[in-house]
C-alpha positions as semicolon CSV with decimal commas, in nm:
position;residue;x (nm);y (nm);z (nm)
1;X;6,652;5,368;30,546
2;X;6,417;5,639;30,588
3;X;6,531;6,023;30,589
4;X;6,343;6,299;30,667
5;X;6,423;6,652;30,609
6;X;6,157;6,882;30,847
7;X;6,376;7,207;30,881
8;X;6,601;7,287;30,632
9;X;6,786;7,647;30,571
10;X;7,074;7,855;30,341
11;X;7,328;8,088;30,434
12;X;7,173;8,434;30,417
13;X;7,396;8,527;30,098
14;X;7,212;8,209;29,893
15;X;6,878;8,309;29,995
16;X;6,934;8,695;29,914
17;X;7,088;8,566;29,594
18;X;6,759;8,380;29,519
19;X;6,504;8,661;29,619
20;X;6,742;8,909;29,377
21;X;6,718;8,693;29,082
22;X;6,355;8,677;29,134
23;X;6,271;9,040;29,202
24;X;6,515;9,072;28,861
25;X;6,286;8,823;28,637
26;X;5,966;9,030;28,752
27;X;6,142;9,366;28,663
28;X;6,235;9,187;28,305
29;X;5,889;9,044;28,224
30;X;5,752;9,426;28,341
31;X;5,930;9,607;28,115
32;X;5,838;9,376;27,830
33;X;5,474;9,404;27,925
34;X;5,549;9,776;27,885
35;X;5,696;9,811;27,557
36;X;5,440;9,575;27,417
37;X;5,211;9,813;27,559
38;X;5,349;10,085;27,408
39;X;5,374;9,954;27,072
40;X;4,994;9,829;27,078
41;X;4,876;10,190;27,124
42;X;5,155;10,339;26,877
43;X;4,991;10,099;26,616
44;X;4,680;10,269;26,631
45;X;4,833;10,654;26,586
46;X;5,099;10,511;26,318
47;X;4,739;10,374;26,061
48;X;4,561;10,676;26,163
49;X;4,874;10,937;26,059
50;X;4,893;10,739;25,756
51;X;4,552;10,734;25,674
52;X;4,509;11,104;25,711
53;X;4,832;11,141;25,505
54;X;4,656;10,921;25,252
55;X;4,323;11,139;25,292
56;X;4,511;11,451;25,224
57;X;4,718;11,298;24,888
58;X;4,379;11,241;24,770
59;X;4,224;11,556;24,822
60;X;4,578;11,735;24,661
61;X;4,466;11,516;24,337
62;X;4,153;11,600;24,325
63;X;4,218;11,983;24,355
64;X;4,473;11,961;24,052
65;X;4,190;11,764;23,855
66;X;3,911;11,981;23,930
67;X;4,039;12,292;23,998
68;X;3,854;12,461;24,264
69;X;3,534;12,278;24,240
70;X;3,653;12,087;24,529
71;X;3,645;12,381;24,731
72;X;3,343;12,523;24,597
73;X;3,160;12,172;24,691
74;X;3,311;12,229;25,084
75;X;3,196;12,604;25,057
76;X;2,822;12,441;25,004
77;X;2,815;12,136;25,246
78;X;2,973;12,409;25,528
79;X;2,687;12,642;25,430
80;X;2,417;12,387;25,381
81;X;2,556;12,249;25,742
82;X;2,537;12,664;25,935
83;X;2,150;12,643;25,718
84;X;2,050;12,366;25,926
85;X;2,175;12,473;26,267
86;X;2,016;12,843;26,160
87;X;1,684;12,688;26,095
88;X;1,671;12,475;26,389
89;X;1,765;12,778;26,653
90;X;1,497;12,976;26,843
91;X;1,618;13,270;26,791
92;X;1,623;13,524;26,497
93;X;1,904;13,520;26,293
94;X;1,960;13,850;26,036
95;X;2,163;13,801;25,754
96;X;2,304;14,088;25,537
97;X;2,291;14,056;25,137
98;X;2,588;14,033;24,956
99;X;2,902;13,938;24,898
100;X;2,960;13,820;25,297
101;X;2,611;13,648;25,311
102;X;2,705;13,277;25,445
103;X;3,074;13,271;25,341
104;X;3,105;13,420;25,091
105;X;2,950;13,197;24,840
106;X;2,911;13,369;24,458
107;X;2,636;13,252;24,214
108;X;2,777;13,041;23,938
């Protein structure tokens, strides 16, 4: 014996039931989509605070080590840096003598 189903339909409740519990399973694998989101691009911020934290332990050290030659070294590479961009500009640039000549920077 041979049966054939062609046409075949629920009671409105089962099929609402159905589309519910599918619209739910898309809403749950969305929000997980979005959390892993958000914790792939917190990752990034979370090694780059930490590495700056790192940078700036280092840099604490090496002040109490060597006193302010440290700052005296960024005092040249800034001035050495405004040099450059000085040189390379068209226009005249005046600079007074003295203490205030390029920031500040005394002879050793």
């Amino acid at each position: 014996m041979l049966l054939n189903l062609t046409h075949l339909s629920f009671r409105p409740e089962f099929t609402s039931a159905v589309e519910f519990k599918q619209v739910a399973q898309q809403d749950v694998k969305k929000q997980r989509f979005l959390v892993e989101k958000t914790e792939q691009n917190r990752q990034p911020n979370v090694i780059a605070a930490e590495g700056d934290a790192h940078a700036a332990d280092l840099i604490g050290k090496a002040l109490d080590e060597a006193g302010g030659g440290l700052i005296e070294l960024r005092r040249i590479e800034a001035t050495e840096g405004i040099t450059n961009q000085l040189s390379k500009s068209r226009n005249s640039v005046y600079l007074s003598h003295g203490p205030q000549m390029l920031l500040n920077i005394t002879g050793a």
